[in-house]
N, C-alpha and C positions, 0 to 999 in steps of 0.2 A: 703571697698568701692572699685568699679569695676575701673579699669583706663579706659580714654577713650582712643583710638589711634589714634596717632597724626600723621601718614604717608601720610595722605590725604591731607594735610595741608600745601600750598605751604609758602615757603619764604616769608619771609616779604617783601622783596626787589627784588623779583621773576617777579613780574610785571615792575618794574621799570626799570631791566636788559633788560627784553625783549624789552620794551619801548623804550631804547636805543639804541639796537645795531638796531633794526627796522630804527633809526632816523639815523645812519652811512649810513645802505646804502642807504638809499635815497641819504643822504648828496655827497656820492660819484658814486650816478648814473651818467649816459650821460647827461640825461633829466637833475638835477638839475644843471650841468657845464652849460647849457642853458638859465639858467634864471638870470635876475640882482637882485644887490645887496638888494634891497627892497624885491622881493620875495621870496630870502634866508631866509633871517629877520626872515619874516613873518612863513616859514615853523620851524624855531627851535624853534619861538617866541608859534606857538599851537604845535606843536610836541614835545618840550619842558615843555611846561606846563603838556604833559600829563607824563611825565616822574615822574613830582614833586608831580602829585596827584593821581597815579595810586594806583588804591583797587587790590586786589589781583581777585575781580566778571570781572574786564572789562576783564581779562585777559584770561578769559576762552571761 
């Protein structure tokens, strides 16, 4: 049986990472020191979420 090659194939947790540090610098831009506590919230509350359900397709 032929193996198939797996190098194409990113990490499981490859999206998730990126997801991440993407939500740090926001978190420590100018613009977010800017805004109140509600709209903090609100940005880790969806940028957060996309961390927890990231496919490895959004990331491409």
């Amino acid at each position: 049986m032929e193996r198939y090659g797996t190098n194409d194939v990113p990490a499981p947790s490859a999206c998730s990472i990126q997801a991440a540090k993407s939500l740090a610098v926001r978190l420590s831009a100018p613009e977010t020191a800017q805004l109140d506590h509600a709209a903090v919230e609100r940005l880790i509350e969806t940028d957060g979420r996309d961390i927890l359900c990231c496919r490895p397709a959004r990331c491409m």
